[in-house]
N, C-alpha and C positions, 0 to 999 in steps of 0.2 A: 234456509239451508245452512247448515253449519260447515264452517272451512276455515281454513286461516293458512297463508300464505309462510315459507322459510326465509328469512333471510340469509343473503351471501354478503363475506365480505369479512374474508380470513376466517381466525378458528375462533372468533367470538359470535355466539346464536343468540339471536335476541328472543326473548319468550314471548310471543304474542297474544293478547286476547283479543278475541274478536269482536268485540265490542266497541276496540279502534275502529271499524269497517262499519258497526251498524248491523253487524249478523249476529247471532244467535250468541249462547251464555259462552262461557269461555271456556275452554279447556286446557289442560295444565300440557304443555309440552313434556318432552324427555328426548335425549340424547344417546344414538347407539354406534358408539364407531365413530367414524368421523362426518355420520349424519345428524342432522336437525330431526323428530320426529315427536306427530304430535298423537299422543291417544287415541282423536278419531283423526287422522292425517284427512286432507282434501289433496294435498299437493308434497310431496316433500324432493331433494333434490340437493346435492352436494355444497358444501359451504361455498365451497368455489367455484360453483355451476353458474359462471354469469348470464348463461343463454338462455339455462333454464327459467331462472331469476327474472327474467327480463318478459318471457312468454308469459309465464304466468300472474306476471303483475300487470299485462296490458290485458289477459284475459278476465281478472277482476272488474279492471276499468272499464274494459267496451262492456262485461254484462249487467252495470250498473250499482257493483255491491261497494267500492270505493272511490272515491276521491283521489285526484293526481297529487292534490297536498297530502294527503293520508300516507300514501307512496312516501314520499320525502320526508315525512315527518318520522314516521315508523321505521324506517330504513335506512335512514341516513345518507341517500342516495342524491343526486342533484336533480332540479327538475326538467334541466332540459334531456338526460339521459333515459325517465323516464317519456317525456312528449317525442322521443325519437321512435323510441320502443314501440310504443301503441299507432305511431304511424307508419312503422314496419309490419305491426301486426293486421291494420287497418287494409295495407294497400295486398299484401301476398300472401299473408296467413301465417300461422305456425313456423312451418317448414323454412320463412327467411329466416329465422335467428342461426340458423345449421345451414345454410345456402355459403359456397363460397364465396370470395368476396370478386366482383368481376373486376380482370384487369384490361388495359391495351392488348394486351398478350405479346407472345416476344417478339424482339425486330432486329435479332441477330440470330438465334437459333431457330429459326422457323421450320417448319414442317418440311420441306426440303431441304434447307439445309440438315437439318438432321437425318433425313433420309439417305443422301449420299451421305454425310458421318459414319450413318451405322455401315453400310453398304464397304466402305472404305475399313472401317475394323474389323468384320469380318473376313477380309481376304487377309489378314495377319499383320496390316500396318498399325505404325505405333501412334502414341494418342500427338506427338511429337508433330510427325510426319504428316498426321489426317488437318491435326490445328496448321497446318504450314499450308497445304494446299489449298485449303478454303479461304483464309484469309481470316482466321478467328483467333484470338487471345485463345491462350492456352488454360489460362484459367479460368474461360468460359468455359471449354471443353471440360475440367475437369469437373468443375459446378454440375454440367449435364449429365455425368457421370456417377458423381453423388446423388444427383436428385433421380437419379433410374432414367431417364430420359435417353440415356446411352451406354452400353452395354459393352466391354472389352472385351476380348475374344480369350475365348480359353485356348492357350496353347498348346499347340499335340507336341504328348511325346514322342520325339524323335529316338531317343535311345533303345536298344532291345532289350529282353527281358536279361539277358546276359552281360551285357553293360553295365544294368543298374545292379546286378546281384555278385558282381567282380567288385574283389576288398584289396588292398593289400597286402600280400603276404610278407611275411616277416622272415627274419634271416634265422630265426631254429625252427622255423614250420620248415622253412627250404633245405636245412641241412636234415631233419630226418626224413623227408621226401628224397632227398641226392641217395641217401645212407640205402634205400630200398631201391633204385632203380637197379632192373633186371641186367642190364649186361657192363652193371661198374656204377662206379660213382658218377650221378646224375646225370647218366645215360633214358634219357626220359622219351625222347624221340627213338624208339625201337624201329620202327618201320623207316624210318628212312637210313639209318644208320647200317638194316641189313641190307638193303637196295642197293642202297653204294659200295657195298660193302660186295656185292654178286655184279656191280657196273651194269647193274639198271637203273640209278636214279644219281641225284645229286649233280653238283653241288645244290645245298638246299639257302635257301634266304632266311634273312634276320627278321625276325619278330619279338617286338620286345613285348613285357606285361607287366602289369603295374605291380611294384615291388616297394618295397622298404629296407632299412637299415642295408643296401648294395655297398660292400666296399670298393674302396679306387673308384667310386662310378663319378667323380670328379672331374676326370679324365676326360669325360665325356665333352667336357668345355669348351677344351681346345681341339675338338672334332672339325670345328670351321677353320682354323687355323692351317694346322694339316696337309685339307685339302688345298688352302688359299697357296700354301710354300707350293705344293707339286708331290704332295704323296702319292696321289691316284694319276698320275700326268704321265703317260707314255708307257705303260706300266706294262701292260698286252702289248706292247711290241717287241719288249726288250725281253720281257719271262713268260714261264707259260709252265703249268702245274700238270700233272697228270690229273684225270677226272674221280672224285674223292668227295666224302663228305663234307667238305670245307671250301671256304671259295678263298681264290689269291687275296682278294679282300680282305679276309679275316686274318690272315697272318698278316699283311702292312701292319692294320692296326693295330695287333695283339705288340707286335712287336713295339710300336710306337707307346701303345698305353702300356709296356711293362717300361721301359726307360722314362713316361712322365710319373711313374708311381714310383721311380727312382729304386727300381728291384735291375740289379747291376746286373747278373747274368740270366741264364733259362734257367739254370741248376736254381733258382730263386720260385721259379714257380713250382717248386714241387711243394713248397711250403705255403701254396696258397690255395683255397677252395676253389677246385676248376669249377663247382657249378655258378661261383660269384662271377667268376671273371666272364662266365656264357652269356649274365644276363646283361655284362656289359654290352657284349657283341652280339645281342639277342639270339643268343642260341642256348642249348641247353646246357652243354660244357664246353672248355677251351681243349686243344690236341693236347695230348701228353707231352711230357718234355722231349720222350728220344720222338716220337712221329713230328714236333712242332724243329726239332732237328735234320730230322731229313729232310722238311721241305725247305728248311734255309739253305741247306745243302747244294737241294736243285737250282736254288733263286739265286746263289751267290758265287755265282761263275764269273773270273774278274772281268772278261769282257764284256758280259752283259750290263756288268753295274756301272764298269766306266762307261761305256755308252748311255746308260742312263741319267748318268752324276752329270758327265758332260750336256748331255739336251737342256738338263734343268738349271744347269750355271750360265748354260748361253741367255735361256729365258729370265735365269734372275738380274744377270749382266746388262739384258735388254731394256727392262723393266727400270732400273734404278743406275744408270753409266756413272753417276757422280759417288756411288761407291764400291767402280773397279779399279783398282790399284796395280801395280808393277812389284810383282817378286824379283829383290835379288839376291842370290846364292853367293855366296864366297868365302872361300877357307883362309885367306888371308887379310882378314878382319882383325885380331886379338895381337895385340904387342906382346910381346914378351918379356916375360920379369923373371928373374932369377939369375942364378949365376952356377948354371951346371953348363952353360956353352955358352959361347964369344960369337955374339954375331959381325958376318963381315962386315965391312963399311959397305957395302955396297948395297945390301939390303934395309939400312939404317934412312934414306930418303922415304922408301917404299913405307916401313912403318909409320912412316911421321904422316904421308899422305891416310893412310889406314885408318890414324888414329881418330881423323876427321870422320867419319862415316856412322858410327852413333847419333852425333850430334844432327838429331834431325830436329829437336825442339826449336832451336834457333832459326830467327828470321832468314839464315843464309844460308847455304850448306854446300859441301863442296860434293860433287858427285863425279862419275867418271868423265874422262874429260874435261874437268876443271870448270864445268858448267853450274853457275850461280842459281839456285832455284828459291822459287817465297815460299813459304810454311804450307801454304795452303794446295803445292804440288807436292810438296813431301809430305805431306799427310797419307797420299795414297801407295806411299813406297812400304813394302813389305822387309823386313831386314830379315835374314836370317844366317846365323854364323856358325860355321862346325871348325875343327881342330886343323891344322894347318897339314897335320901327316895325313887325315881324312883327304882333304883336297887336293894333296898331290895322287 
């Protein structure tokens, strides 16, 4: 039978005749690709193919056409690689060169434990979480992972189709949107604006939406602040609006975020895009100036604001005692200098005490009653001095 064996063992092929072996005349191999091939091939099989390499050189051996030196001499291979070969071939056949190789098998991710794993990633825990419970290195966990053994959970989306398909809008998409709203400038909200408008609906709530380039929306910062002084504190007890598009709400803050955008009167906001300032206040527009007028109108009745002023000074007083202080008034505070009138002697003591009552930086101070006080009681003294014909 003619045949002749390929050798492996990188990209050099050695040409064999078979006449090494004792078979029949030789034939001239040839090379196609990065295979070995011979004219009448018996066997051929990749340079690099050690397994195949290895089958079919113990399948020579067991059927008596070569010698185990022939193997080694020809091949360049060593001899105990081939006396392993053929006693793999000897004991299981063919099929052990492709057989895996048996191990222990594993003795930390084992068939249960991996069970509860998967069982645990499926209900949405993370790989974190799942390796903490069990008691397993995490970069076990993620080797099983790799190696397909365990499988992470695909996560659902939670978002709606309208979530994901909301961009945001920009401040000239918004201004020629305001420019077409039906009943005025970014008047967007129709339906509730004529509700309240007939005193079937409103006040309506804020909603804000994801925006860009918003001016003053800075303001928005010292939102926590605000409330933490007492903007919203007492607020329904002391005012109360007629029922309108707008909630008392939105005038505190409007009123608040036009003096932190340092716009000094209302006449200021006419010069500014009511629909920017809406999405401050998550509404569509701010009131006009004369309507954002008459409700300060309603709200700024003195006795209700003194009552209000007063709750929140009691509470700020309560809050921090070591920065309530003592006003004191007096119109005969200021010496007098010049020489258009003589003053009598008699009021010349009274000045000279007078003159002492500035001087509060000093360790010592003279106060009414001739009472000695330390800096740190005059700290909390308020002065304030008006014209002496004032305080008569």
């Amino acid at each position: 039978m003619a045949g002749c064996a390929v050798a492996s063992g990188g990209a050099a092929v050695r040409k064999l005749r078979c006449d090494h072996f004792g078979l029949a005349a030789a034939v001239v191999p040839r090379q196609t690709g990065g295979m070995a091939q011979l004219q009448l091939p018996v066997f051929t099989h990749d340079a690099k193919d050690v397994k195949s390499f290895r089958m079919f050189a113990s399948q020579l051996y067991l059927a008596g056409k070569v010698r185990q030196a022939d193997l080694v001499r020809t091949f360049g291979v060593s001899a105990i690689s081939v006396k392993r070969a053929v006693k793999l071939m000897e004991k299981a056949g063919p099929g052990v060169f492709w057989r895996a190789r048996p191990t222990r098998g594993p003795s930390v991710l084992t068939p249960a434990v991996l069970r509860k794993a998967q069982e645990q990633l499926d209900q949405g825990e993370s790989l974190e979480a799942v390796a903490a419970a069990l008691g397993v290195k995490l970069d076990t966990m993620r080797k099983a992972v790799r190696d397909g053994r365990l499988h992470l959970a695909v996560k659902k989306e939670t978002t709606c189709a309208a979530e994901q398909a909301a961009v945001l809008s920009t401040k000239s998409e918004r201004s020629g949107a305001d420019a077409q709203a039906p009943l005025g400038v970014a008047t967007h909200d129709v339906a509730g604006r004529v509700l309240a408008s007939l005193g079937k609906g409103g006040p309506v709530d804020s909603h804000f939406e994801p925006c860009a380039d918003v001016p003053k929306a800075g303001a928005l910062i010292a939102l926590p602040a605000l409330l933490a002084s007492g903007l919203w504190e007492h607020t329904e007890e002391h005012f109360s609006l007629p029922e309108g598009y707008y909630q008392m709400v939105h005038v505190f803050l409007l009123v608040a975020f036009l003096a932190l955008a340092r716009i000094k009167s209302l006449e200021g906001l006419r010069y500014c895009a009511p629909g920017e300032w809406g999405k401050v206040l998550g509404l569509d527009r701010v009131p006009e100036v004369r309507t954002l007028r008459e409700k300060l109108e309603l709200l700024g009745q003195e006795e209700n604001v003194a009552a209000w002023a007063g709750q929140l000074s009691r509470r700020w007083m309560e809050e921090d005692p070591e920065s309530a202080g003592t006003l004191y008034v007096d119109g005969h505070v200021r010496v007098y200098h010049g020489s258009a009138a003589r003053l009598p002697k008699h009021y010349v003591p009274r000045c000279r005490i007078t003159c002492l009552w500035p001087i509060f930086n000093s360790e010592e101070s003279l106060v009414p009653g001739r009472e000695r006080l330390t800096k740190a009681q005059t700290d909390r003294w308020h002065y304030i001095s008006c014209s002496p014909a004032i305080s008569r």
